[in-house]
matplotlib code that plots the C-alpha trace (Angstrom):
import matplotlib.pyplot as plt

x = [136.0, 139.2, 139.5, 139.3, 136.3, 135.1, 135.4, 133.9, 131.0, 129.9, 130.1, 128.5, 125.5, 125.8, 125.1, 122.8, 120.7, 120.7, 119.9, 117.0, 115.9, 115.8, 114.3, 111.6, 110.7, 111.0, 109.4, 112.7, 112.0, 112.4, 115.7, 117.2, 116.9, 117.5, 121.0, 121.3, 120.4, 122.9, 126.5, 125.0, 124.6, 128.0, 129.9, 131.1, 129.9, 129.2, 125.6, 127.1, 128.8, 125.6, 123.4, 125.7, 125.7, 122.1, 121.7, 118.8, 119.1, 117.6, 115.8, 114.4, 113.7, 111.5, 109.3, 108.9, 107.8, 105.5, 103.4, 103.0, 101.4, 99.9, 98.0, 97.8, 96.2, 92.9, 92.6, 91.8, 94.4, 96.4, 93.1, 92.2, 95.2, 94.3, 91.0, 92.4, 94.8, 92.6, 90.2, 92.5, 93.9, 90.1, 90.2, 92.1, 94.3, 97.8, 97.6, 96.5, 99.6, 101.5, 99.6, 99.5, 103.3, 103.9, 102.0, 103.6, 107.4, 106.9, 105.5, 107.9, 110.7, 108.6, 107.3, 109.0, 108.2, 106.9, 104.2, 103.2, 102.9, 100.6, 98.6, 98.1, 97.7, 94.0, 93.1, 94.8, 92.8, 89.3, 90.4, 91.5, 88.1, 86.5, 87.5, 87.9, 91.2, 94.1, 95.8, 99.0, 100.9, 99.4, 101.3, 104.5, 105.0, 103.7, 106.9, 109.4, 108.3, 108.5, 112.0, 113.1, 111.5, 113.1, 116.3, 115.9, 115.9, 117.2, 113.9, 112.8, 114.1, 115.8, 119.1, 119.3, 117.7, 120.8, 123.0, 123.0, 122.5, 126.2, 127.5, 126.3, 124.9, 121.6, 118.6, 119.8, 123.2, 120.7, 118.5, 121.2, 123.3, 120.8, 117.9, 118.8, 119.9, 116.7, 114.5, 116.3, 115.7, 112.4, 111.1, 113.0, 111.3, 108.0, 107.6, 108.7, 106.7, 103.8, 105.2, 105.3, 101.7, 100.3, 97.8, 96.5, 95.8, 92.8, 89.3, 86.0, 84.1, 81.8, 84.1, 85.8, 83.0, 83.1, 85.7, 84.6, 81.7, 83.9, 83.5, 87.2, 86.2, 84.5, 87.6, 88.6, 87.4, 88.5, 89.1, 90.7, 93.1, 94.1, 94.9, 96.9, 98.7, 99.5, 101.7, 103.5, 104.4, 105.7, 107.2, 109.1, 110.0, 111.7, 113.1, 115.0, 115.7, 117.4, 118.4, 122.2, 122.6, 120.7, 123.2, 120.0, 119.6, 117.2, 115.3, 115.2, 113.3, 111.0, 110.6, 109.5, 107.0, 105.5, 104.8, 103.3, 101.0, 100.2, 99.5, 97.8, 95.2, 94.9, 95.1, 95.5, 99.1, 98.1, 96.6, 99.4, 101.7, 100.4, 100.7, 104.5, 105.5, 107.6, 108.4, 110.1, 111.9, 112.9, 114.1, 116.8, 117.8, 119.0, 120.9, 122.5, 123.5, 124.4, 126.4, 128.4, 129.4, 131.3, 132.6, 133.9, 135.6, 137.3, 135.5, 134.4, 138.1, 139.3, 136.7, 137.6, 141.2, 140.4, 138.0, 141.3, 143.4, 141.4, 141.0, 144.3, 142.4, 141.4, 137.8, 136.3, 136.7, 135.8, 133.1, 131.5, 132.2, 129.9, 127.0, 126.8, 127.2, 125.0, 122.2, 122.9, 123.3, 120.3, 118.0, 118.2, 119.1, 116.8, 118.7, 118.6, 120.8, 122.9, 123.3, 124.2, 126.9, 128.3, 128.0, 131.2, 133.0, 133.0, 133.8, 137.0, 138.1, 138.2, 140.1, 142.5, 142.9, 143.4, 140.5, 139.0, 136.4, 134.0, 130.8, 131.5, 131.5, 127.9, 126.5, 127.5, 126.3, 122.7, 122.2, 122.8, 121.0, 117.7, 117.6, 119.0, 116.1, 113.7, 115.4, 113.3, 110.3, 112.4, 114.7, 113.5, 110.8, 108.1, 108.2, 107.6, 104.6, 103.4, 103.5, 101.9, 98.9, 98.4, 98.6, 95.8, 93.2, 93.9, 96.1, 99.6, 103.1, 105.3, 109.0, 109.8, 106.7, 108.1, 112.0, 111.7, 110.3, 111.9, 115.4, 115.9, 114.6, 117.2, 120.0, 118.9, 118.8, 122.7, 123.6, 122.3, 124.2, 127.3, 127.4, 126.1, 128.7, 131.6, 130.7, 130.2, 133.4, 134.8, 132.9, 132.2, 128.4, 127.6, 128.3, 127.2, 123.9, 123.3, 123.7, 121.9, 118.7, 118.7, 118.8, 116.1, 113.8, 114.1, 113.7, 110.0, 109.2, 109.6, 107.7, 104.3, 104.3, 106.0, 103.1, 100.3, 101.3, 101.4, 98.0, 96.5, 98.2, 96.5, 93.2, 93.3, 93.4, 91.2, 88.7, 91.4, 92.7, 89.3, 88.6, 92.4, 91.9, 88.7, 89.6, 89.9]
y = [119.4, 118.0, 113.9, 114.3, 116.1, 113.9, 110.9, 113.0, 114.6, 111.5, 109.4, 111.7, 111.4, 107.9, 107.7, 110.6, 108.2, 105.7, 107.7, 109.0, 105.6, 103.9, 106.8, 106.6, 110.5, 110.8, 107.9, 105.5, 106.3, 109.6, 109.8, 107.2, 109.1, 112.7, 110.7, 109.3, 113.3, 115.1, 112.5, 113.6, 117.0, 117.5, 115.6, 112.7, 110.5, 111.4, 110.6, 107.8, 105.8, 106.6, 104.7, 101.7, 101.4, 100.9, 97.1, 96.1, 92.4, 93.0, 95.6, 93.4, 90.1, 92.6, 93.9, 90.9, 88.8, 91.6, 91.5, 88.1, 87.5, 91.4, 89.2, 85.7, 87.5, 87.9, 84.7, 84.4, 81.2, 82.5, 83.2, 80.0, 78.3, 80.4, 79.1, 75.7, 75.8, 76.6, 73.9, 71.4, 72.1, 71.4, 75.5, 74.9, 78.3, 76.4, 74.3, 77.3, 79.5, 76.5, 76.2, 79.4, 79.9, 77.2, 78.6, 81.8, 80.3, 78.4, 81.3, 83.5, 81.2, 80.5, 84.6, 86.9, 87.4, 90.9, 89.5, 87.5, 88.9, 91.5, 88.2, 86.5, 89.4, 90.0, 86.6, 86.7, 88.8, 87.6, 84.1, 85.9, 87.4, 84.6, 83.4, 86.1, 85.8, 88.8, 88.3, 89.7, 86.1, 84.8, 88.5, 87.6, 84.5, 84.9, 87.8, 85.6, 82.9, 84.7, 86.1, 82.5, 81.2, 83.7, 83.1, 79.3, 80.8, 83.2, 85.2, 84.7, 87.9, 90.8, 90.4, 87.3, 88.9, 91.7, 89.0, 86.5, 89.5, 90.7, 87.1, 85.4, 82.7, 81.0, 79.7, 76.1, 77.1, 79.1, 76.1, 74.0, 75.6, 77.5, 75.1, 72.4, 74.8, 76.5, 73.8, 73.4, 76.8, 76.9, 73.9, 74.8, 78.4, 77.6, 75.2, 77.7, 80.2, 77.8, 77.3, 81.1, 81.9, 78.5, 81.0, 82.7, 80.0, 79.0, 79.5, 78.3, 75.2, 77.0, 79.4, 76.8, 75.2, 78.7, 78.4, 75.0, 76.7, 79.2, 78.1, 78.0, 77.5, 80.9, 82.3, 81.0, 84.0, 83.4, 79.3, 80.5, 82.8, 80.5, 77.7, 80.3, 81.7, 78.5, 77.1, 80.7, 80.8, 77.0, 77.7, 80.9, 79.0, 76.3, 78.9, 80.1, 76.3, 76.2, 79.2, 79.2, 76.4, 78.2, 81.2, 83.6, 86.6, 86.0, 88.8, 88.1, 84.6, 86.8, 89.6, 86.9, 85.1, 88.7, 89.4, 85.7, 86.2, 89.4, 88.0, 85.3, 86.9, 89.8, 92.0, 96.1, 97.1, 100.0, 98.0, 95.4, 98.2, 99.4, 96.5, 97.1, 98.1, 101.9, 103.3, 99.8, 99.8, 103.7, 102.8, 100.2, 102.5, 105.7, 102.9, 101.6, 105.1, 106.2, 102.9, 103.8, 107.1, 105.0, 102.7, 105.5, 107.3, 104.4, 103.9, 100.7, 99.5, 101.0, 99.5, 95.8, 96.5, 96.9, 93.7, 91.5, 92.9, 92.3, 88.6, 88.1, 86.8, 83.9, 82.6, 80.9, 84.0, 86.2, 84.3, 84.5, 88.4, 88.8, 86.8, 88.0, 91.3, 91.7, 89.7, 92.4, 95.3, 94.1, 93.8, 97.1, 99.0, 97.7, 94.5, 95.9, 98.9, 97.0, 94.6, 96.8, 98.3, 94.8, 93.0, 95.7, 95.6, 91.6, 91.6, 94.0, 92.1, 88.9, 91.2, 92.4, 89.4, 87.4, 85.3, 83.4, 82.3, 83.8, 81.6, 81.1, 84.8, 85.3, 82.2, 84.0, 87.4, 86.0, 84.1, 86.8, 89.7, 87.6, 85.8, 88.7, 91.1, 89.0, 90.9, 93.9, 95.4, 97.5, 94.8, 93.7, 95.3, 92.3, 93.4, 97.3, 96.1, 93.8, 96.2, 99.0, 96.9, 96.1, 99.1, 100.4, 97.7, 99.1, 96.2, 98.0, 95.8, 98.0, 98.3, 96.8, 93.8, 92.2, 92.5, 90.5, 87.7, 88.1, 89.0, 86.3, 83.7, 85.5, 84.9, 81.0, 81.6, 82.6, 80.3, 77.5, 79.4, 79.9, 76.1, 75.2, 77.4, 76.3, 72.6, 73.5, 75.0, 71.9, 69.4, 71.1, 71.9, 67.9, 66.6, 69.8, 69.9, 66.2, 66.1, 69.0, 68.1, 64.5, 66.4, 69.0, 66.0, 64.4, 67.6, 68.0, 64.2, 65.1, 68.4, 66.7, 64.7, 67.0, 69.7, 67.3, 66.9, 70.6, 71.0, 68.2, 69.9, 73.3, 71.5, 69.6, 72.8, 74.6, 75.8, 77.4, 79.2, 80.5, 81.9, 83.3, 84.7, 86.6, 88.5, 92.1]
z = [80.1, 80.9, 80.8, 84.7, 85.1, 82.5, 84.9, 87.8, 86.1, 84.9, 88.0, 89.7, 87.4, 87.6, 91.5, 91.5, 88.9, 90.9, 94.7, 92.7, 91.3, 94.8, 96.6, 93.9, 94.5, 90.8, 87.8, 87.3, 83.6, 83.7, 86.1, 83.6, 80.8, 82.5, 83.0, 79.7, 78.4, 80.6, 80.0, 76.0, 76.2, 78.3, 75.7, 78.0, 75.3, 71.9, 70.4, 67.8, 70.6, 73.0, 70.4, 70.3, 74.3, 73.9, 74.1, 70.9, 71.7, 74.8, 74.1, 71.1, 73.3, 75.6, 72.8, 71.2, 74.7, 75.4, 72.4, 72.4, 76.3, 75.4, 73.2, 74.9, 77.8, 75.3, 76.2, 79.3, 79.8, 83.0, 84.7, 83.8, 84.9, 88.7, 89.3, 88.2, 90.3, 93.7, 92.5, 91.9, 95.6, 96.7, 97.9, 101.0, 101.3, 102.1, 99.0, 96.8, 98.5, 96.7, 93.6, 92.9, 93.5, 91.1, 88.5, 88.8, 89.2, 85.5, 84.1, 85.3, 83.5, 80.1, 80.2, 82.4, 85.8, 85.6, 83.0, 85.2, 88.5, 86.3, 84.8, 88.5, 90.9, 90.3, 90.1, 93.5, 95.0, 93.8, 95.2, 98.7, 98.5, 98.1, 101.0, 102.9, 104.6, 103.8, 100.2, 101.3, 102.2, 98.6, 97.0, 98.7, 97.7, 94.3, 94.2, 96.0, 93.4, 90.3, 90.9, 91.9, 88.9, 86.1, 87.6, 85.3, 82.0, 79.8, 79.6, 82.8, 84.5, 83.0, 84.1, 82.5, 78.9, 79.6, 80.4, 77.7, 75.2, 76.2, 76.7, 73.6, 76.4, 75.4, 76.5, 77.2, 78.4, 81.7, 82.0, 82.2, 84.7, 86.8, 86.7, 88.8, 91.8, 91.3, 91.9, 95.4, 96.3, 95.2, 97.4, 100.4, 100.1, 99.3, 102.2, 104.6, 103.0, 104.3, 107.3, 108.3, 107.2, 108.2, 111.0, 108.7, 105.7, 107.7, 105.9, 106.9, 104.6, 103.5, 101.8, 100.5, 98.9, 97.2, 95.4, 94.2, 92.7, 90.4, 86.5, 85.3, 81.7, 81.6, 81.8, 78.4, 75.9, 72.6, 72.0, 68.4, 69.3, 72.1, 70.2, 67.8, 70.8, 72.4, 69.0, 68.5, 72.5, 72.2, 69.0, 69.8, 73.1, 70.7, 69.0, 72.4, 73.0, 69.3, 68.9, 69.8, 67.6, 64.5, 65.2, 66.0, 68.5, 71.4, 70.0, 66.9, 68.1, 69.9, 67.6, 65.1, 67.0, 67.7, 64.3, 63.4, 66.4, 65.0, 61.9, 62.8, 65.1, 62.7, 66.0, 64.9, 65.6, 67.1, 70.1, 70.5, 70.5, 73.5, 75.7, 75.2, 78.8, 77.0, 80.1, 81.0, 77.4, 78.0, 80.9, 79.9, 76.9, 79.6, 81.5, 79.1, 77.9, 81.4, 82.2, 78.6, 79.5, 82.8, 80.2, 78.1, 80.5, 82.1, 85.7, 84.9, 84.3, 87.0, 89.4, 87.5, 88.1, 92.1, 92.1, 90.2, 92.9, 95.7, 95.0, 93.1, 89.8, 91.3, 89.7, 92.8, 95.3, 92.4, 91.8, 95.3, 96.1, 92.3, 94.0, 97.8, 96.3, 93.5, 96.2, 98.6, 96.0, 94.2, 97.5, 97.9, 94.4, 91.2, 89.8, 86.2, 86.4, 89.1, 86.8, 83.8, 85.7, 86.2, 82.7, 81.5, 84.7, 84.4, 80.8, 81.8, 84.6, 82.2, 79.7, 81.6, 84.0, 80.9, 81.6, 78.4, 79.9, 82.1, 82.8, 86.6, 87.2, 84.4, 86.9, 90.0, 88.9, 87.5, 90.9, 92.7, 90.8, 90.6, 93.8, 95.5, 94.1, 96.7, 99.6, 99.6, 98.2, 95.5, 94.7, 91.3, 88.8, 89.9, 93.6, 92.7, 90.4, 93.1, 95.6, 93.7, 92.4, 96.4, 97.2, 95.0, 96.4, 100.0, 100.6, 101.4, 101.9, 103.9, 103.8, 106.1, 106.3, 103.4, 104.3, 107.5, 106.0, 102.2, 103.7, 105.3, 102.9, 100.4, 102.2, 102.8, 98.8, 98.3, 100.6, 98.6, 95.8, 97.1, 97.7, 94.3, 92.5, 94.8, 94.2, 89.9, 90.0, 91.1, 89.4, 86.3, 84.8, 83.7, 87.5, 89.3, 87.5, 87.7, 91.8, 92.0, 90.1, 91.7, 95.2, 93.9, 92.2, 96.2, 98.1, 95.8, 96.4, 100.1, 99.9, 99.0, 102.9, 104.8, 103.3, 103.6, 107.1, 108.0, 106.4, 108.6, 111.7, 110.8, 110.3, 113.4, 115.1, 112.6, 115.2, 117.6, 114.4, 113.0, 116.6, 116.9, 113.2, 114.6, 117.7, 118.0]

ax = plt.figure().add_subplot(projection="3d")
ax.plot(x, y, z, "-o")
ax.set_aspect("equal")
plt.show()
């Protein structure tokens, strides 16, 4: 092949990866790596350099996180922490919607999110059973939640792993510059999420008192390996906190508390191995591969050197056309290969725009790869594994369902964003974060009246709802 049918062979098998991924007519897995096979095989890029487009750091930081909740969820802690949670809100469906997407938010930024939609779903649905109202509003938040959440750490959501791996950014440098704008969005959206479903958060006393009834403590199956899984999670989290400092990969923090877990729990290999979510880890290796075949032909640079032009190289405007459009690419294309086709086009533009520094443009693209994923069902790898557990207990979430409430309440999100990023490009990370966080700290003080206000308004008119709730 000539260097020009090169460049069109292999972004033509870039886009055709992609149509086939979001028309999900074919397993994600498989298209990736049918991708990754074909730029090989044609010679576009040559089996040495193929294996060194193949992010490990990330790769690493996935396998290693997975063993450890594979393990944790033994335990029987996050079902725990479920029942807790509806108890503790005294089994009164609004204050369980918040509980529970609390629960799910924090866990999403200390695990990853798809972890823990798999961890909470099913607790989910024995609580909606319970009281026998539709699950479906408790689903949607918990997946508007988790993405929201992850976007706060470095391991939170994928992107982020993908995009500290190729940065050299770590765990503090996200929770201190993402954080504090998180905990704004996350307030605002829950609230509203409330709001919206307020009708159908109505359940009668009765079934309430049976949710009082459910023994939490049950739960809790192995108090041993519990305690030993609860000091290797907090320690490998200090290790993410630390880890910059100590000069350490991200994975090689996580990869490490995997194998003390393993041998402190004396679990067989064979079986923690297959928690490991492979198809998700194949997956990122064929993107990575089909995303360096772009690189080594010269798209991405080309594509960076119409993004400099169009804003002239200036970092504010830059910054802002990365978020809207990796939140509107990323509602409706998988954030993780969008994102993967971003990290090299960013690095280029800095390279070529002569840009030493590039956190602005990192902040704008993780903001808008994560919070964007919320827009649509397929936007991010927790909404798919949502939707298909749903789906398989005869409770389907259309298309189109959860885009006209999610849409909306994304764009709300990159609104907040776009302000945030304008005002820390301005102010610098020390003032921006400090405002932020003090607005985000008064925004949750306020949340706790202005929700205990809309629960006494739907329990004044309880009755009306119940009856509403049971006609035809």
């Amino acid at each position: 092949m000539t260097e020009h049918q090169q460049v069109i062979f292999a972004t033509i098998v870039f886009i055709a990866t992609y149509v086939v991924i979001v028309s999900e007519r074919i397993h994600r897995t498989t298209v990736a790596l049918v991708g990754a096979a074909l730029v090989v095989l044609t010679g576009i890029i040559v089996p040495e350099k193929a294996v060194l487009a193949i992010d490990f750091n990330t790769i690493g930081l996935l396998v290693g996180m997975m063993i450890i909740v594979g393990i944790t969820r033994h335990t029987g802690v996050f079902e725990y922490l479920a029942i807790k949670a509806a108890k503790v809100s005294k089994g009164e469906p609004l204050k369980i919607l918040a509980a529970l997407a609390l629960i799910t938010a924090v866990l999403s930024a200390l695990l990853d999110n798809v972890t823990t939609v798999l961890l909470i779903v099913p607790v989910t649905f024995a609580i909606a059973r319970q009281l026998k109202i539709t699950p479906l509003p408790f689903l949607i938040t918990e997946i508007i939640a988790s993405n929201i959440g992850g976007t706060a750490t470095l391991i939170g959501d994928p992107p982020n792993i993908m995009i500290g791996s190729a940065t050299g950014l770590g765990f503090m440098d996200f929770v201190i510059n993402l954080t504090p704008i998180v905990v704004v969005i996350y307030v605002f959206t829950v609230f509203l999420l409330q709001v919206i479903y307020r009708k159908q958060m109505v359940a009668r006393d009765e079934l309430r008192e049976n949710i009082m009834q459910l023994d939490e403590n049950k739960e809790l199956k192995d108090p041993v390996l519990l305690r030993r899984s609860l000091i290797v999670l907090g320690l490998t989290i200090l290790g993410f906190v630390l880890h910059q400092y100590l000069h350490l990969e991200s994975s090689a923090v996580a990869l490490s508390g995997a194998t003390l877990l393993l041998l402190l729990s004396r679990e067989d290999p064979e079986h923690a191995l297959q928690v490991v979510e492979w198809p998700v880890i194949f997956f990122f290796i064929g993107l990575f591969v089909v995303v360096g075949a772009l690189e080594e032909v010269g798209v991405i640079e080309a594509v960076a050197k119409w993004g400099l032009e169009t804003t002239g190289g200036n970092m504010l405007p830059t910054g802002i056309l990365v978020l809207w459009l990796s939140a509107i690419a990323s509602s409706f294309v998988d954030n993780i290969p969008f994102v993967a086709t971003m990290i090299p086009l960013i690095s280029d533009m800095g390279r070529l725009g002569g840009i030493a520094d590039l956190n602005f443009l990192w902040w704008s693209l993780s903001l808008g790869a994560c919070l964007g994923g919320n827009g649509t069902i397929i936007g991010a790898s927790a909404n798919v594994v949502v939707v298909g557990m749903s789906e398989k207990r005869g409770q389907p979430i259309t298309f189109i369902s959860f885009m006209k409430i999610a849409f909306p309440l994304m764009l709300m999100s990159i609104v907040f964003a776009t302000g945030y990023l304008i005002f820390w490009y301005i102010y610098h990370t020390q003032t921006a974060m400090a405002v932020t966080l003090a607005i985000g700290v008064f925004l949750a003080l306020l949340y706790r009246p202005a929700s205990a206000m809309l629960a006494k308004s739907i329990n004044k008119n309880k009755h009306d709802l119940l009856e509403e709730k049971n006609l035809p």
